[in-house]
MARGUPA-45119 format. One line per field, with one value per residue (C-alpha): residue in one letter; x negated, y negated, z. Coordinates in nm, 4 decimals. Example, Ala and Ser with C-alpha at 12.3 -4.5 7.8 and 13.67 -1.06 7.14 Angstrom:
r	(a; s)
xx	(-1.2300; -1.3670)
yy	(0.4500; 0.1060)
zz	(0.7800; 0.7140)
! end
This chain:
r	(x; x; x; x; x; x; x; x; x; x; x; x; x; x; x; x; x; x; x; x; x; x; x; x; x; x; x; x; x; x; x; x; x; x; x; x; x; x; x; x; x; x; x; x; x; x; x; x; x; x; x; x)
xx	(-9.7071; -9.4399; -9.6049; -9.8981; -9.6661; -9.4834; -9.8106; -10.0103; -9.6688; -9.6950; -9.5601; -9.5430; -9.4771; -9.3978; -9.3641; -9.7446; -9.8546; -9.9609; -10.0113; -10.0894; -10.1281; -10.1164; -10.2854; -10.4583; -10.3721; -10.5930; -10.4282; -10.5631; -10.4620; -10.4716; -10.4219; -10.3037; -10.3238; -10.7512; -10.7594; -10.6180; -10.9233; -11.2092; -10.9876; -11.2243; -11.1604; -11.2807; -11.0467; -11.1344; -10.9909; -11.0098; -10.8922; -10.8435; -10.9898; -11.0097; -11.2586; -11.2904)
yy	(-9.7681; -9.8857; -9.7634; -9.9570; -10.3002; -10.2364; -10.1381; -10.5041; -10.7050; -10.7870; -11.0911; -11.0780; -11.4243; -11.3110; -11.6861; -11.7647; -11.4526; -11.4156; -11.1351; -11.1843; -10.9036; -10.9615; -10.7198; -10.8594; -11.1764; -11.2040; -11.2561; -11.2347; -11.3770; -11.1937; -11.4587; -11.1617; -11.4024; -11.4372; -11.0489; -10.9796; -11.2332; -11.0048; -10.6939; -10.4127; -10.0922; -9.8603; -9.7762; -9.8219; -9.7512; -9.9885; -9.9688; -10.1936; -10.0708; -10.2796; -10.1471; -10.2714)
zz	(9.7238; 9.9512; 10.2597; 10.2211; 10.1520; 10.4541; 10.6801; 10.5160; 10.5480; 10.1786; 10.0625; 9.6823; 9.5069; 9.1185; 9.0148; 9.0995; 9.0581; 9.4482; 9.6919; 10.0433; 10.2636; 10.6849; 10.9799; 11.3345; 11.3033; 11.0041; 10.6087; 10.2393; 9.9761; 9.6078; 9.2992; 9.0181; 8.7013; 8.8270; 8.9282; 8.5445; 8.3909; 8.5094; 8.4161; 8.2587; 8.0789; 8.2792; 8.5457; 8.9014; 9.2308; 9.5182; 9.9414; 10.2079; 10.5490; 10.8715; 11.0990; 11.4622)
! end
């Protein structure tokens, strides 16, 4: 949820379908239209953890 924007420092680019999430110095970027290619039907959870 919102939280989780605000603690990555999500930047969320509709038009390109982009999300790029910021921590440490460090950034990743998310391309949504590639994510949706590989989508499957089973449903799947997923986390980000940064570990020292």
């Amino acid at each position: 949820g919102r939280p989780f924007l605000a603690t990555g420092r999500a930047l969320i680019d509709v038009e390109m379908g982009e999300l790029m999430l910021r921590t440490n110095g460090e950034q990743i970027m998310f391309n949504v239209f590639e994510a949706m290619k590989w989508h499957d039907e089973d449903p799947e959870c997923f986390r980000v953890e940064v570990v020292d």
